[in-house]
gemmi code that builds the backbone of each chain (N, CA, C; Angstrom):
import gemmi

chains = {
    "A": [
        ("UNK", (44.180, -30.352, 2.402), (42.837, -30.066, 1.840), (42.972, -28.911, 0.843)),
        ("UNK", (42.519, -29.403, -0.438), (42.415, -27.971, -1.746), (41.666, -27.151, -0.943)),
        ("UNK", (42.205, -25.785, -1.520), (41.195, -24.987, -1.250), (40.167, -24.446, -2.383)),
        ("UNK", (40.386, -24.868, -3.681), (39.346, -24.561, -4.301), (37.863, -25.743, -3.994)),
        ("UNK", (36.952, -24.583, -4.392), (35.594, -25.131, -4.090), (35.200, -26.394, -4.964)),
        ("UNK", (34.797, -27.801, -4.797), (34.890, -28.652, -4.806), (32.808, -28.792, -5.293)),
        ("UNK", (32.420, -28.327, -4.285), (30.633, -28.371, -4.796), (30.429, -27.433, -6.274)),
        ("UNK", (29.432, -28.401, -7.369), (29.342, -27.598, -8.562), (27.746, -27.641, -8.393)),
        ("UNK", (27.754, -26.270, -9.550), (26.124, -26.684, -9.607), (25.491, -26.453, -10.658)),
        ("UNK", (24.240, -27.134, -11.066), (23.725, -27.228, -12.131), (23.583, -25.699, -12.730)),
        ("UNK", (24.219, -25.544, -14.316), (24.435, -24.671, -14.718), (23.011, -24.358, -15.708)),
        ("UNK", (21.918, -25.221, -15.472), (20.976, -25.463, -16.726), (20.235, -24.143, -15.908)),
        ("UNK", (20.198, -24.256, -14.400), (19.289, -23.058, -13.576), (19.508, -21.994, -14.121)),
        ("UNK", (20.356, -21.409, -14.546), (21.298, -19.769, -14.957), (21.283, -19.633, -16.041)),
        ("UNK", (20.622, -20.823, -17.321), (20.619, -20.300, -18.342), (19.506, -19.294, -18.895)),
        ("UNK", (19.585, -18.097, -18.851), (18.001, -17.326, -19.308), (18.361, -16.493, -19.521)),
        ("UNK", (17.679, -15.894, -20.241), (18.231, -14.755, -21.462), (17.667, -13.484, -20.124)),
        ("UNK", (17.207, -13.563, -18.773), (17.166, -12.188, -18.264), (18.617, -11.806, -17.381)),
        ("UNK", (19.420, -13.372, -17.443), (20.552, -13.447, -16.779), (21.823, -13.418, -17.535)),
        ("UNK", (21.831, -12.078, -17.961), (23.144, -12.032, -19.079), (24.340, -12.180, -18.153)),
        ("UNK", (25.606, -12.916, -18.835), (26.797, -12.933, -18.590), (27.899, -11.787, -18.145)),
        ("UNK", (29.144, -11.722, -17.001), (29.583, -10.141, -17.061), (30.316, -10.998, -16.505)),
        ("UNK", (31.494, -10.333, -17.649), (33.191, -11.083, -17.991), (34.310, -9.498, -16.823)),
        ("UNK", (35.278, -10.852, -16.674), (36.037, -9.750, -15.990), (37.882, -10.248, -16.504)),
        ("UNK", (38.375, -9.290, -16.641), (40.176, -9.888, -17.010), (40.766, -10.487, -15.176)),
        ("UNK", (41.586, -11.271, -16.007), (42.875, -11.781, -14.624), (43.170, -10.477, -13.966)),
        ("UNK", (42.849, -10.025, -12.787), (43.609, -8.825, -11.638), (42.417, -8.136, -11.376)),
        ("UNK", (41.207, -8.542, -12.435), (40.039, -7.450, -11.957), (39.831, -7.872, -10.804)),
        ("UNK", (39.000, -6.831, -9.450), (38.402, -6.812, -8.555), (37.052, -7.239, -9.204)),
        ("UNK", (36.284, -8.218, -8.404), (34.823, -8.455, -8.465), (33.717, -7.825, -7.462)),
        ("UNK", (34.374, -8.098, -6.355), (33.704, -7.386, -5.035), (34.807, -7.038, -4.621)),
        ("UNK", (34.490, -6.264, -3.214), (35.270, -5.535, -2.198), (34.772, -5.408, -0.805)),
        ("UNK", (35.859, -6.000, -0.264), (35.178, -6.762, 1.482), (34.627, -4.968, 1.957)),
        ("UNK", (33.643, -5.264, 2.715), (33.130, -4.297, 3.294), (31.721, -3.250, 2.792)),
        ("UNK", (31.820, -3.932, 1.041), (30.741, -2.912, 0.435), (29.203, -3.356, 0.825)),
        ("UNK", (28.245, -2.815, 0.329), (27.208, -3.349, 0.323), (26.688, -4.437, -0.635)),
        ("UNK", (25.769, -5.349, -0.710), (25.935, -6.374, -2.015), (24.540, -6.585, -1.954)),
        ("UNK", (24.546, -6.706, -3.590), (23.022, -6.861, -4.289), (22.812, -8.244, -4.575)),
        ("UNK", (23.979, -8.465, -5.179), (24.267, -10.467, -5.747), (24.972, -11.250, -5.550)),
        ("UNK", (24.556, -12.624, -6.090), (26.073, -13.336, -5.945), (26.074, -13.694, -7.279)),
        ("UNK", (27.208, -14.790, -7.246), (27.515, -14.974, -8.693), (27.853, -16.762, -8.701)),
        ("UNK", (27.700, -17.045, -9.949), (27.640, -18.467, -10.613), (29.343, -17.975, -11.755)),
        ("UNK", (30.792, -18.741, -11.199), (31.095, -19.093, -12.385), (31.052, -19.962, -13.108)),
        ("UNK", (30.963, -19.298, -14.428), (30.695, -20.023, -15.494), (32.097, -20.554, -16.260)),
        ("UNK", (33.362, -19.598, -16.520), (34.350, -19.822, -17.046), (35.258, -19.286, -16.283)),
        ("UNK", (36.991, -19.935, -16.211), (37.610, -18.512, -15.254), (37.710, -19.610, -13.700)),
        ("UNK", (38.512, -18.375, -12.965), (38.350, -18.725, -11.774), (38.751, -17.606, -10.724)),
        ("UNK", (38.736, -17.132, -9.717), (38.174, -16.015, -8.836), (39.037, -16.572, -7.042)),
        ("UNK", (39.835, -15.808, -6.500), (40.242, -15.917, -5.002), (39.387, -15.085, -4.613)),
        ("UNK", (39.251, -15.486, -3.229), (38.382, -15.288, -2.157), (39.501, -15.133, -1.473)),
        ("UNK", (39.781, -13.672, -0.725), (40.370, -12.923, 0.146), (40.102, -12.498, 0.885)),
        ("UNK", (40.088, -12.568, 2.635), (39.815, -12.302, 3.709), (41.104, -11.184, 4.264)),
        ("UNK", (41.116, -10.099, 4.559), (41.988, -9.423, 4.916), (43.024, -9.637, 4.422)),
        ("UNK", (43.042, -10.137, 3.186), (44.138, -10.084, 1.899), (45.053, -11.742, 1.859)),
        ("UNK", (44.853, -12.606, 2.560), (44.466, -14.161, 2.263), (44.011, -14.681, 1.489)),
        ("UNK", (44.058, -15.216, 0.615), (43.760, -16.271, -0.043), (42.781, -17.354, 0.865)),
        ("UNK", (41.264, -17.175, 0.707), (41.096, -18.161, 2.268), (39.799, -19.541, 0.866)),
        ("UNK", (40.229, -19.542, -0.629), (39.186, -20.157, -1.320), (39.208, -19.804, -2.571)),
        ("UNK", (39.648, -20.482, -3.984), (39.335, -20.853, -4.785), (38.256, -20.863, -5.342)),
        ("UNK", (37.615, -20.262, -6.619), (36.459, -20.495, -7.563), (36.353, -20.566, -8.572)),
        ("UNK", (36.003, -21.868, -8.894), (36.485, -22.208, -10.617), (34.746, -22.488, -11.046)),
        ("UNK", (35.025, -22.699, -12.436), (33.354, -22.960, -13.157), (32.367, -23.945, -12.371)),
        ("UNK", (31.433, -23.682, -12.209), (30.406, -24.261, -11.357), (30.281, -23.866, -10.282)),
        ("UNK", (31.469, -23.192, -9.233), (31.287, -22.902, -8.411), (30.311, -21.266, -7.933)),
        ("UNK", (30.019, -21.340, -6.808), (29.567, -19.717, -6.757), (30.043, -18.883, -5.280)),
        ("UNK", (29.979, -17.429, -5.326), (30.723, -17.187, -4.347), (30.114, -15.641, -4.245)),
        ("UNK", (29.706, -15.278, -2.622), (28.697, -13.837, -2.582), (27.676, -14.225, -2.385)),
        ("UNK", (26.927, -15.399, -1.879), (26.213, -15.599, -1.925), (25.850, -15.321, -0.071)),
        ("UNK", (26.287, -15.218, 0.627), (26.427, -14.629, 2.524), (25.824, -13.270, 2.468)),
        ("UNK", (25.985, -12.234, 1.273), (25.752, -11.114, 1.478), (24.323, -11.420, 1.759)),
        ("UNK", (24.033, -11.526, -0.054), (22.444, -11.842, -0.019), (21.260, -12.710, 1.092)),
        ("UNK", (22.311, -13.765, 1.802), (21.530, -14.456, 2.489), (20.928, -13.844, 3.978)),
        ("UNK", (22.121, -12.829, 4.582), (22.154, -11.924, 5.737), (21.598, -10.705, 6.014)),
        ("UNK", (22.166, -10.326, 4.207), (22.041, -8.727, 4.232), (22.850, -7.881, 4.701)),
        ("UNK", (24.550, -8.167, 4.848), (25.398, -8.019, 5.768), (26.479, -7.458, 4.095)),
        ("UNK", (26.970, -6.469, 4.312), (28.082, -5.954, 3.671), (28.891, -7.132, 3.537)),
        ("UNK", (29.713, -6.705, 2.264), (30.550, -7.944, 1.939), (31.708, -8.464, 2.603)),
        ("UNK", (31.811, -10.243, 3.167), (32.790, -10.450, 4.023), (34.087, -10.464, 3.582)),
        ("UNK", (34.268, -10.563, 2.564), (35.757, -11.000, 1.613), (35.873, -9.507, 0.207)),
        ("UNK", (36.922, -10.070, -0.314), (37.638, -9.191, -1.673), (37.586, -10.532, -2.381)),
        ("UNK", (37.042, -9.990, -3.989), (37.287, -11.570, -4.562), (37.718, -10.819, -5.843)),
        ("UNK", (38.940, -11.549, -6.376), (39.540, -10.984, -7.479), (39.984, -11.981, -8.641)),
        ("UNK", (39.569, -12.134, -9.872), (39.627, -12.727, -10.934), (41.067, -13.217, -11.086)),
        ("UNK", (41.639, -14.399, -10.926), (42.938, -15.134, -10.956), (42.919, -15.414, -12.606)),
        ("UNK", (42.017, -15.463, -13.418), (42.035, -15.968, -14.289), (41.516, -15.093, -15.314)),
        ("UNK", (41.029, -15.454, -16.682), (40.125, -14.097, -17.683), (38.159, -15.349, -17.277)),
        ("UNK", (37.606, -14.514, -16.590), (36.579, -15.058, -16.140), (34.770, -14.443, -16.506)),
        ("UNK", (34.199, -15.191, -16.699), (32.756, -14.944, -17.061), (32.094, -15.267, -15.632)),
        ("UNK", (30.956, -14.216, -15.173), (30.330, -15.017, -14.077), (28.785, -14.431, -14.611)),
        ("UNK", (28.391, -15.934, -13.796), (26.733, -15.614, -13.972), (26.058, -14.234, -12.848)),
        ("UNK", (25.367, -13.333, -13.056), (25.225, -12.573, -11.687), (23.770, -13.178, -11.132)),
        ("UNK", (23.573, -13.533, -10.076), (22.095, -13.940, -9.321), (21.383, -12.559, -8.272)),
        ("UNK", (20.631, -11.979, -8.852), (20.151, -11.009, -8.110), (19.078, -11.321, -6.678)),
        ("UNK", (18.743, -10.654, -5.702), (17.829, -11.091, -4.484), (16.542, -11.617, -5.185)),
        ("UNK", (16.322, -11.361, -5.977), (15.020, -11.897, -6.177), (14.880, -13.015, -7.064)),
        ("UNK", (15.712, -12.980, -7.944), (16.004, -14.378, -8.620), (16.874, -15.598, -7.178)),
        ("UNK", (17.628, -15.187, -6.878), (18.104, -16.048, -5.177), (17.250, -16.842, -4.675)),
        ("UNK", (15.583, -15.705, -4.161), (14.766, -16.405, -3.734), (13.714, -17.125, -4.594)),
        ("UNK", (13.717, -16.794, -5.884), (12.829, -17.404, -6.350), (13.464, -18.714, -6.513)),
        ("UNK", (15.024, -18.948, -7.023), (15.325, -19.955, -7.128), (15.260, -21.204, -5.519)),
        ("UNK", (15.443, -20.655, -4.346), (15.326, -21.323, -3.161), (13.832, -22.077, -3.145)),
        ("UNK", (13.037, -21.212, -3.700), (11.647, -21.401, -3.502), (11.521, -22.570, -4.538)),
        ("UNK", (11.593, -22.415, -5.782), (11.077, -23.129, -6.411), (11.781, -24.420, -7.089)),
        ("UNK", (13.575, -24.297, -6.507), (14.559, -25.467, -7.074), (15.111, -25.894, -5.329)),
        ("UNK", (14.663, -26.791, -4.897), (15.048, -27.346, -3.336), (16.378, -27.471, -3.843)),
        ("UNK", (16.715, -28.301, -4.793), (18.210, -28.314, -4.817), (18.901, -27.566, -4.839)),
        ("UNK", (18.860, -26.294, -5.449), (19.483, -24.883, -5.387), (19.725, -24.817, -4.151)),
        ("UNK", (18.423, -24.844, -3.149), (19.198, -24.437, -1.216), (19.574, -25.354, -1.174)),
        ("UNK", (19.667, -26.812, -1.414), (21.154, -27.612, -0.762), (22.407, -27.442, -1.590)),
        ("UNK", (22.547, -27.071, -2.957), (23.482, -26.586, -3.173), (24.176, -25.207, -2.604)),
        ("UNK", (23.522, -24.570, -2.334), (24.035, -23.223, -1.887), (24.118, -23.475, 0.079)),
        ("UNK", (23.448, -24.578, 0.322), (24.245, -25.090, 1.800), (25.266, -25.767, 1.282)),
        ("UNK", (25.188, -26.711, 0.432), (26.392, -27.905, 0.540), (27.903, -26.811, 0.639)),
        ("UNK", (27.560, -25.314, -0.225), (28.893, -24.503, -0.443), (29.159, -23.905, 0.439)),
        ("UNK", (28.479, -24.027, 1.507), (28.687, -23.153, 2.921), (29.363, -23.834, 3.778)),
        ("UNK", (28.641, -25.566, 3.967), (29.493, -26.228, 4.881), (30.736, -26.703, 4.290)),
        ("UNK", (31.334, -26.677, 3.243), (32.945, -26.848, 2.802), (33.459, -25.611, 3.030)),
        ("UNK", (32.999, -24.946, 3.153), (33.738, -23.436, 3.198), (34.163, -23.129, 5.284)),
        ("UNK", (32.866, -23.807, 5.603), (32.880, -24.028, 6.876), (33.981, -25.097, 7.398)),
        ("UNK", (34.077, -25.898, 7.022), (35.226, -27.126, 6.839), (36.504, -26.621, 6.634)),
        ("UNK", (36.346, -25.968, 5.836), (37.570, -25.676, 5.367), (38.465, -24.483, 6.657)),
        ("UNK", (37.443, -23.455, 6.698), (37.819, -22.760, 7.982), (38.223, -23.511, 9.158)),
        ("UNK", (37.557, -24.740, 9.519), (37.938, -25.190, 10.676), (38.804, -25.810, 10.669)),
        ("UNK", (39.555, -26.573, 9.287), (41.322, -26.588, 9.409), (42.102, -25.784, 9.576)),
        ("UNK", (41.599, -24.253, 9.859), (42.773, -23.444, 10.070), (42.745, -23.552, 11.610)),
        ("UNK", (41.493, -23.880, 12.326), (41.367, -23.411, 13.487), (42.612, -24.031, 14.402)),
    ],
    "B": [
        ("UNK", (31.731, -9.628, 19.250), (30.971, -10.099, 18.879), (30.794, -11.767, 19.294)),
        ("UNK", (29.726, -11.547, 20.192), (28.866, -12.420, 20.998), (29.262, -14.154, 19.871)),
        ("UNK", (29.755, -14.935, 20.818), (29.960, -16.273, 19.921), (28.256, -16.756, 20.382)),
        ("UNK", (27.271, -16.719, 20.639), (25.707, -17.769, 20.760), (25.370, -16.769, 19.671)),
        ("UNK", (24.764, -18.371, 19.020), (24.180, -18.218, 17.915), (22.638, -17.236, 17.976)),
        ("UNK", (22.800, -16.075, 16.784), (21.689, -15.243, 16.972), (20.022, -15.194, 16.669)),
        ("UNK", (20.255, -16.362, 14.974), (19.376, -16.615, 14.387), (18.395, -17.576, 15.131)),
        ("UNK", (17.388, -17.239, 15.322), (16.177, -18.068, 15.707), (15.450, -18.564, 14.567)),
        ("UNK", (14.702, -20.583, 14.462), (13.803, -20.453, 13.900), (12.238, -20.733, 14.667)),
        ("UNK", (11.529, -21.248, 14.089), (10.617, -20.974, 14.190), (9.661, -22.162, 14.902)),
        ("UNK", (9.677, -22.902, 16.335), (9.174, -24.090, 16.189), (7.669, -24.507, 15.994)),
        ("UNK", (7.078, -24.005, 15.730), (5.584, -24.604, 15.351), (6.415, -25.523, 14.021)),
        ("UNK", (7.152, -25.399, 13.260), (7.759, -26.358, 12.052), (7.555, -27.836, 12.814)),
        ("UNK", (8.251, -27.627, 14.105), (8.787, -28.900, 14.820), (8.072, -29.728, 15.833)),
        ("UNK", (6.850, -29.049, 16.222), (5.969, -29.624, 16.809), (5.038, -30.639, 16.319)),
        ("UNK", (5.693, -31.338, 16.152), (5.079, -33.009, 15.584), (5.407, -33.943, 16.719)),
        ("UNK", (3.927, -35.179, 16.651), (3.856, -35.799, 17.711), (4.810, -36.994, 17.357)),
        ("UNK", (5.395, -36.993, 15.398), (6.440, -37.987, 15.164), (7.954, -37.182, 15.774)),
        ("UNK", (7.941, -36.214, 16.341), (9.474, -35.679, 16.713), (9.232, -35.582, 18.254)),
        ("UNK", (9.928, -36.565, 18.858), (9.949, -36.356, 20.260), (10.973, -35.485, 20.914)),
        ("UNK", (11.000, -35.104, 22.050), (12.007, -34.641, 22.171), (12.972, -34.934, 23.240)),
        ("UNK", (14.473, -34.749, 23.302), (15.097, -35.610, 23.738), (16.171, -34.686, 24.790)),
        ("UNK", (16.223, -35.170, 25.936), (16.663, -34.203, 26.925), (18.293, -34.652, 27.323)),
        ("UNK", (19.326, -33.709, 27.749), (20.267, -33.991, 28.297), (20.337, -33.257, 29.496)),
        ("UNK", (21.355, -33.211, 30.354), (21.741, -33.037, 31.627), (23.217, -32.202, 31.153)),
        ("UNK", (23.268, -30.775, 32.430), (24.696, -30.084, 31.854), (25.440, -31.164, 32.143)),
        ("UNK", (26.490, -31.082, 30.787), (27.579, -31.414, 31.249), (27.523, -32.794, 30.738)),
        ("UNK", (26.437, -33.014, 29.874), (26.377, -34.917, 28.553), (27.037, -34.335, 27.497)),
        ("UNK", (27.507, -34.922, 26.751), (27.993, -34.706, 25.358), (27.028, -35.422, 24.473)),
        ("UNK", (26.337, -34.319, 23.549), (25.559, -34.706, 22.765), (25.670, -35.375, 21.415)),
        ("UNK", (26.786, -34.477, 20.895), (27.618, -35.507, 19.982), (29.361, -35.119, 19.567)),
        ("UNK", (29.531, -36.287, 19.196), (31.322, -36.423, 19.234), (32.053, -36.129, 17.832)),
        ("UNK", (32.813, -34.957, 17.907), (33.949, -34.996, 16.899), (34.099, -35.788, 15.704)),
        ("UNK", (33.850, -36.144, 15.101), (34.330, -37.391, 14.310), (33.333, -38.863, 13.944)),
        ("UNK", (32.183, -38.675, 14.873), (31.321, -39.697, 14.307), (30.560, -39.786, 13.435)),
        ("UNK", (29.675, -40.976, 12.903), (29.180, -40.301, 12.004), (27.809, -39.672, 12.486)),
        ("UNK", (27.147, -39.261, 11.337), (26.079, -38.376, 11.764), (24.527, -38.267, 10.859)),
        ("UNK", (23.377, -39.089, 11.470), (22.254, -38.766, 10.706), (21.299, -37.707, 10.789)),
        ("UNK", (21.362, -36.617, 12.100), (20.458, -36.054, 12.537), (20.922, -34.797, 12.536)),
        ("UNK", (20.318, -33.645, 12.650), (20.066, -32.260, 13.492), (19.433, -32.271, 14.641)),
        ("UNK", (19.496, -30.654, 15.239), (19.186, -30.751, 16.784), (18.432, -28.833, 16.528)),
        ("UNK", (17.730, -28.918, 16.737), (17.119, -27.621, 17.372), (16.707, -27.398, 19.012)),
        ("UNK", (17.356, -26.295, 19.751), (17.618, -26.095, 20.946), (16.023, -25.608, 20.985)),
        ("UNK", (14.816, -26.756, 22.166), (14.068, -26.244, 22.801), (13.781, -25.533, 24.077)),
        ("UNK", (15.366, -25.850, 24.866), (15.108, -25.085, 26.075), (16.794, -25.435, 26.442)),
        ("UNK", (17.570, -24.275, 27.319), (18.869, -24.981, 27.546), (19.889, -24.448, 26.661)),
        ("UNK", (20.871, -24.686, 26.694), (22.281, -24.494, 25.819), (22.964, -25.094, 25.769)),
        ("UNK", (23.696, -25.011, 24.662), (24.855, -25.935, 24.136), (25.864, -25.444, 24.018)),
        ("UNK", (26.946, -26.034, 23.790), (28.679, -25.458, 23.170), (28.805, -26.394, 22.088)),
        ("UNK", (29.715, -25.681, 21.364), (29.823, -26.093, 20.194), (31.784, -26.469, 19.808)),
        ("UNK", (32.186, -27.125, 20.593), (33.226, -27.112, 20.523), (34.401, -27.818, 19.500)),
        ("UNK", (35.329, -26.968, 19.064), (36.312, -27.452, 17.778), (37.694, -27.571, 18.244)),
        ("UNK", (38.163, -29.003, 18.201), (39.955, -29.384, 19.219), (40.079, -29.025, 20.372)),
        ("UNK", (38.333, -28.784, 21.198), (38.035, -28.613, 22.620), (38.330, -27.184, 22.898)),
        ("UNK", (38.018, -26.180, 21.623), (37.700, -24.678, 21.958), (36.194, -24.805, 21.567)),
        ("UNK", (35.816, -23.590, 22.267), (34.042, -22.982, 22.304), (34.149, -22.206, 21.375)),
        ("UNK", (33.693, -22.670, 19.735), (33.500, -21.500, 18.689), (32.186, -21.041, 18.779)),
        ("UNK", (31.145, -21.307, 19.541), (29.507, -20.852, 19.300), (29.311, -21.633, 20.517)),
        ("UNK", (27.891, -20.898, 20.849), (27.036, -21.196, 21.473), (25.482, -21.520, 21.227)),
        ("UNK", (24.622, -22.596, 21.595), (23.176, -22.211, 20.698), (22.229, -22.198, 21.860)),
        ("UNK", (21.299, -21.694, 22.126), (20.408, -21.289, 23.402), (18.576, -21.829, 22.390)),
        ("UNK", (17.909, -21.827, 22.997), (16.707, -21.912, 22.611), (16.727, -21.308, 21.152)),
        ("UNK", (15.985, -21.689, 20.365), (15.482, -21.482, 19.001), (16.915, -21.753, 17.994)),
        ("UNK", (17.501, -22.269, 18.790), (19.254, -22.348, 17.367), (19.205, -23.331, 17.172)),
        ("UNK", (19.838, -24.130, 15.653), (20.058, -24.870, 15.581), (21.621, -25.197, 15.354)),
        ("UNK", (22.053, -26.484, 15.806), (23.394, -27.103, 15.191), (23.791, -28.642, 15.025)),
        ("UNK", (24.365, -29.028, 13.889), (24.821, -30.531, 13.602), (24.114, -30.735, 12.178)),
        ("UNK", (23.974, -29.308, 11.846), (22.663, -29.370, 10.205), (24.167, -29.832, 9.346)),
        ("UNK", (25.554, -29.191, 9.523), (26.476, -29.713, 8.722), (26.508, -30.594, 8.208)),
        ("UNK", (26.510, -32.362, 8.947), (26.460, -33.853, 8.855), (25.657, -33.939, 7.487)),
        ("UNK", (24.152, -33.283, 8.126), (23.217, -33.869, 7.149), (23.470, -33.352, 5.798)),
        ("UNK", (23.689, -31.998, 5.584), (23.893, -31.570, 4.483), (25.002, -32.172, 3.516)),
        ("UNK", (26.278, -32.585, 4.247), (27.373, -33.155, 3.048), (27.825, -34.434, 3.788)),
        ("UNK", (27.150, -35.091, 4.600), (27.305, -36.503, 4.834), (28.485, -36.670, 5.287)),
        ("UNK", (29.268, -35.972, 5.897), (30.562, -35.753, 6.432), (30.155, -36.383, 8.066)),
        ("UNK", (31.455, -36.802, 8.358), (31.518, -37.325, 10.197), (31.236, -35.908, 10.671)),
        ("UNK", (30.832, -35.861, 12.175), (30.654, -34.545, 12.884), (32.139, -34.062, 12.853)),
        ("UNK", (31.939, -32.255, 12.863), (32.970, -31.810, 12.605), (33.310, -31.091, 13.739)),
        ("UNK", (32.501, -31.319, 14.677), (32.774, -30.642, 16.241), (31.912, -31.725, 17.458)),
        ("UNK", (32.301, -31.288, 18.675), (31.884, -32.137, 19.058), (30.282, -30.737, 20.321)),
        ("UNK", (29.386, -31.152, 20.896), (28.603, -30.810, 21.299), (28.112, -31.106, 22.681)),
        ("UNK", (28.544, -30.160, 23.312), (28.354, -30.429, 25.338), (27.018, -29.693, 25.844)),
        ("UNK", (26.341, -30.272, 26.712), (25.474, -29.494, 27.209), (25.711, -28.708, 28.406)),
        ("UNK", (25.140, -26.956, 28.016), (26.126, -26.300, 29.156), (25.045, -25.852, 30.902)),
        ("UNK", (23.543, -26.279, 29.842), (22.378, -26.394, 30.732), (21.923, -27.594, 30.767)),
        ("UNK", (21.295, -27.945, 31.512), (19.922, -28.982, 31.303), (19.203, -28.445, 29.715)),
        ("UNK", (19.437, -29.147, 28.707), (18.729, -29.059, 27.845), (17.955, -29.717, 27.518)),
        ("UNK", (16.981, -29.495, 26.420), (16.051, -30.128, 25.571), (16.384, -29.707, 24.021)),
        ("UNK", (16.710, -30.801, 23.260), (16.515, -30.769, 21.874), (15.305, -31.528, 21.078)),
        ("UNK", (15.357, -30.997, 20.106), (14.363, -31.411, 18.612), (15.022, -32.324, 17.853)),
        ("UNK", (15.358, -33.431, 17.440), (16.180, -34.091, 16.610), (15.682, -33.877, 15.376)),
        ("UNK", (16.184, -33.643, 14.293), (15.270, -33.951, 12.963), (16.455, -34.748, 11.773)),
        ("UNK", (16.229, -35.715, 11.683), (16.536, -36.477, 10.663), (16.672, -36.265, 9.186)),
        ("UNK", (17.338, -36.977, 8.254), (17.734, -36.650, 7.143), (16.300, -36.528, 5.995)),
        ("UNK", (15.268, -37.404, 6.801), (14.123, -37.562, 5.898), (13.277, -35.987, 5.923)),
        ("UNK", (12.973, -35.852, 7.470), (12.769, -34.484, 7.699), (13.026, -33.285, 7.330)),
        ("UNK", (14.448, -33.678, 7.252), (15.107, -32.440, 6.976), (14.757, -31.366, 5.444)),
        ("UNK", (14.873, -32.754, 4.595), (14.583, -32.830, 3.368), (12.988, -32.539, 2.986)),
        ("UNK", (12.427, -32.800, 3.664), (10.849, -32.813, 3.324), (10.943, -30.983, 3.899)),
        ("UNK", (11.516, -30.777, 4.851), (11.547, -28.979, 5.730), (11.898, -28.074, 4.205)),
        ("UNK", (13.013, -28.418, 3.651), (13.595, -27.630, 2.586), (13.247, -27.508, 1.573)),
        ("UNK", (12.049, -28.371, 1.377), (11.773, -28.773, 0.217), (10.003, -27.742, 0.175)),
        ("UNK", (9.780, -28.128, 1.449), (8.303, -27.688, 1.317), (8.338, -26.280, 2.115)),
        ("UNK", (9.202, -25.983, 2.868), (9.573, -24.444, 3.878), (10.518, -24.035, 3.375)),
        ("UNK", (10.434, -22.821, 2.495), (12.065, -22.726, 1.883), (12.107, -21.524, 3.323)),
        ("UNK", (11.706, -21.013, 3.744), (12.260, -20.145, 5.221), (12.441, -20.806, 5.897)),
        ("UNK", (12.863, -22.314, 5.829), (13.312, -22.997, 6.917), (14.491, -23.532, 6.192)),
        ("UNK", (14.479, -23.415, 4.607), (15.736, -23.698, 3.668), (17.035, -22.072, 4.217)),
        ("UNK", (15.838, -21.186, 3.998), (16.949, -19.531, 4.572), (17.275, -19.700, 5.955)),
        ("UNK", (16.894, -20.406, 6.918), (17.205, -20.421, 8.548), (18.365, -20.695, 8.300)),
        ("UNK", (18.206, -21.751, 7.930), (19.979, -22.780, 7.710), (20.383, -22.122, 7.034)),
        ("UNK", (20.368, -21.405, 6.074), (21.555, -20.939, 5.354), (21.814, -19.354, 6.403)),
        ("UNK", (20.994, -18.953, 7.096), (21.253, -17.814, 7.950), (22.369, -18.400, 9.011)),
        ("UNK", (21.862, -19.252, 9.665), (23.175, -20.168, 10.703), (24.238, -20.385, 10.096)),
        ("UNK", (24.141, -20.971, 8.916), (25.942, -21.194, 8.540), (26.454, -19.794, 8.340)),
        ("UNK", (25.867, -18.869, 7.599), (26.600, -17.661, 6.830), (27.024, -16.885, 8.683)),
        ("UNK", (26.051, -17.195, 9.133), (26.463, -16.262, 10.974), (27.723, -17.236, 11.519)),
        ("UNK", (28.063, -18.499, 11.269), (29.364, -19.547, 11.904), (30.146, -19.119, 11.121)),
        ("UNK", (30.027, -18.480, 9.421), (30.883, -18.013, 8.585), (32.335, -16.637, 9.218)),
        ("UNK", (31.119, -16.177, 9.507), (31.678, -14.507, 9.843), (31.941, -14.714, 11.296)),
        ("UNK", (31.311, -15.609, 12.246), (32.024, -15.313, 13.563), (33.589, -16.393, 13.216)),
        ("UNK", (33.961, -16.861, 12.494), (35.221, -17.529, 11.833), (35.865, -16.264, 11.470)),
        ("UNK", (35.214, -15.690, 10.395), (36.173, -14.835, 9.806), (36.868, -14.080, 10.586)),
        ("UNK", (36.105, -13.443, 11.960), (36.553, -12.562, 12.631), (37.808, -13.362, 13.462)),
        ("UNK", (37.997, -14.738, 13.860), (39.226, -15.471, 14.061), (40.201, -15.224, 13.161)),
        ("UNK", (40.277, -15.056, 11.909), (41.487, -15.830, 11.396), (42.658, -14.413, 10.835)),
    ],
}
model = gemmi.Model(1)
for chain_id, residues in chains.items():
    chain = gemmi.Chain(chain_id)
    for i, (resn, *xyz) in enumerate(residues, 1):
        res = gemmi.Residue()
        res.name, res.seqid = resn, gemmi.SeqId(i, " ")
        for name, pos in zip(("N", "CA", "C"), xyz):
            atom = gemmi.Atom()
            atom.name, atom.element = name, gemmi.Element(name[0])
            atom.pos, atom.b_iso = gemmi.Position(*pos), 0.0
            res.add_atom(atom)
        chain.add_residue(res)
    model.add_chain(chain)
structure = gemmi.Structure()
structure.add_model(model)
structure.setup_entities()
């Protein structure tokens, strides 16, 4: 089983001029397991590991999104995610999150559909 | 950190005279590993296990739900489900489900609160 993320999502939601773009080089840090978190993110270009106590535990290439657990819990960040590639990501703040849940149903099954592969995916390690 | 699930929702959602509800005995298997799968289950009274290659990763007690996986990415069950009380579940179907997320987005955040909580009690495994 790949481990890059496999669910994409409509990129037409993220286009708006209050949601500017924020580029990062190959080796940048994006987050850092343990901090507190405001957003998640939509990539747009690029692609991004997802690191669990310094694992590789997930892949994120364009369409995909990733940070999105903080916002949903309110729980400090579970992973380190660091730019594998030269990458653009969309940022989704709490209140754009919920407005989008509220007012695009597909948005919350996309942002489930990325939970239960991620969930899947964990349970091949088990 | 406690494997039963913490998040409660909310059942006045589920109290419809079209959702009956459907009882097991400790010790039925509610559903199997690998089959396929049209429904969810919200715990009205009773507990469950949630078991993966016949380990206990979670537990769900009154107000939890589990088996929302299936519906969301149409995948066979990815665990299988024992009753550890005399329970009572809520079944809710794919039509339901959809009409819940669509018109309750705090019943769109429940579910995404349950997976992101199966997320992190994983993480703390691996």
């Amino acid at each position: 089983m790949s481990i890059v993320q496999k669910h994409q999502v409509d990129f037409k939601l993220f286009d708006r001029p209050d949601v500017p773009v924020r580029s990062f080089k190959a080796g940048d840090t994006v987050v850092t397991e343990g901090e507190p978190a405001k957003e998640m993110f939509v990539v747009r270009n690029g692609k991004v590991a997802i690191k669990v106590h310094g694992d590789t535990v997930e892949e994120v290439a364009a369409g995909g999104m990733f940070g999105e657990m903080a916002l949903i819990d309110h729980s400090p960040r579970s992973a380190t995610i660091v730019a594998i590639e030269d990458t653009d990501l969309v940022p989704i703040n709490e209140r754009l999150f919920v407005i989008l849940v509220q007012d695009t149903p597909f948005f919350a099954l996309d942002v489930m559909r990325v939970l239960v592969e991620r969930i899947r995916l964990m349970n091949q390690r088990l």
